[in-house]
C-alpha positions as CSV (number, residue, x, y, z in Angstrom):
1,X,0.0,0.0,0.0
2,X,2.6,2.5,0.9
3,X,4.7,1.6,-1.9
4,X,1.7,2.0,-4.0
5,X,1.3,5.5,-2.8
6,X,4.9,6.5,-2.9
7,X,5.1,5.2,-6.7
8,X,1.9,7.2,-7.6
9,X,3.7,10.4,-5.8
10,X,6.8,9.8,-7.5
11,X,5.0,9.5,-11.1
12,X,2.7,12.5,-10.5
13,X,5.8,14.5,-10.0
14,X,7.4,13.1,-12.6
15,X,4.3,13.9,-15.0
16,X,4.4,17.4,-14.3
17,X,8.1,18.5,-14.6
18,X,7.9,16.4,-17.5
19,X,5.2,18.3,-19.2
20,X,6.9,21.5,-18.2
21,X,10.2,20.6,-19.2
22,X,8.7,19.6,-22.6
23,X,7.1,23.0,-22.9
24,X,10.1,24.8,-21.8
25,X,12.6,22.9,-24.8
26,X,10.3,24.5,-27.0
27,X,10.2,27.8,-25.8
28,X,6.6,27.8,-24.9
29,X,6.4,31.2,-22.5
30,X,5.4,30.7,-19.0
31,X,2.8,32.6,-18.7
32,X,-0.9,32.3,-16.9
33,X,-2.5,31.1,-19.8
34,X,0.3,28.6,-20.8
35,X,0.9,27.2,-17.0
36,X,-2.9,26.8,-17.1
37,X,-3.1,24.8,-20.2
38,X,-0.4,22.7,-19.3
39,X,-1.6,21.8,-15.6
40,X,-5.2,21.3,-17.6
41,X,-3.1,18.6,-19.5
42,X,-1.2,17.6,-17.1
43,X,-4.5,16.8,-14.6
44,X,-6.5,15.1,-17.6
45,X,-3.6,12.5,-18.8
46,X,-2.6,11.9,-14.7
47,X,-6.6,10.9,-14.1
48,X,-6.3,8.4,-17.2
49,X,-2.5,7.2,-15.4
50,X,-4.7,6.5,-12.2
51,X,-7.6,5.2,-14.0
52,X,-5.0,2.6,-15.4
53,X,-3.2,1.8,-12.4
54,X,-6.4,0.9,-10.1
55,X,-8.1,-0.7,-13.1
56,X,-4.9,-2.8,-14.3
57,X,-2.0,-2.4,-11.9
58,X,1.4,-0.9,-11.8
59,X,2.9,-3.4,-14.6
60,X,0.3,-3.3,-17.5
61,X,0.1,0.8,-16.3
62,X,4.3,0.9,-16.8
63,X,3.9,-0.8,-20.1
64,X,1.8,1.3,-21.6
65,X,2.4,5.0,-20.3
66,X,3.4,6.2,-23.4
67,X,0.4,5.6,-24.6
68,X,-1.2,7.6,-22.0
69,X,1.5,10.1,-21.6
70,X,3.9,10.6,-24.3
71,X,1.9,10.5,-27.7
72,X,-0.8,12.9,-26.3
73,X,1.9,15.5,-25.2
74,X,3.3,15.2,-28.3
75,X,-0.1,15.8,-30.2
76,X,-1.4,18.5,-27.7
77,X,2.4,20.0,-27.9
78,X,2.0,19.9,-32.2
79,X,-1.9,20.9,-32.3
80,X,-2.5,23.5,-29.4
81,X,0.8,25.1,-29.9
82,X,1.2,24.7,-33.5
83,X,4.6,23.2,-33.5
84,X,6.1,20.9,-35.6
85,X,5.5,17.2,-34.9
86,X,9.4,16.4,-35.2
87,X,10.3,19.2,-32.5
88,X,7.3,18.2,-30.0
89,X,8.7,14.6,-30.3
90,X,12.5,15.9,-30.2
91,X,11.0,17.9,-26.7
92,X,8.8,15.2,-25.3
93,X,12.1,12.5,-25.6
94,X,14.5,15.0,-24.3
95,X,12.6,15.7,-21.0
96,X,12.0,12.4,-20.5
97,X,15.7,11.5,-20.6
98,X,15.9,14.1,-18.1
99,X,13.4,12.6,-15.7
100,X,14.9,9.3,-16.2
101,X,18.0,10.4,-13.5
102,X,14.6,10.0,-10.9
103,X,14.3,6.4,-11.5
């Protein structure tokens, strides 16, 4: 249980300097509007994470989080903000090399 809730913790925190991160490699300003639309993202994709992980577990929910994560940051990174699908993919995979020192 605890190790449940720790692991959910650690991937929520993850999530959202993730997202940011993303945002920031492309030079998305940080402004109201912008920090809203990202933690709007950021709550809608972590409810579909949790859905997963009390519906399937933490193993099926590990295998397929870049379904649930990754490829719609990528498509809400190239549609909302109108960039290029090759630098919102370029973005989402350098931030999450960064948050790979985490695990």
């Amino acid at each position: 249980m605890l190790v449940n809730i720790l692991s959910l913790i650690h991937n929520t925190t993850t999530l959202l300097f993730g997202v940011y991160a993303s945002a920031a490699f492309l030079g998305i300003r940080m402004n109201r509007k912008n920090i809203l639309a990202l933690l709007t993202f950021s709550c809608i994709t972590g409810v579909f994470y949790v859905l997963f992980f009390v519906l399937h577990g933490t193993s099926f929910t590990e295998q397929v989080y870049p379904f649930i994560i990754h490829i719609p940051l990528v498509l809400f990174l190239t549609f909302y903000y109108k960039y290029k699908m090759a630098n919102s993919i370029l973005a989402v995979l350098t931030a999450y090399l960064c948050c790979q020192i985490s695990n």
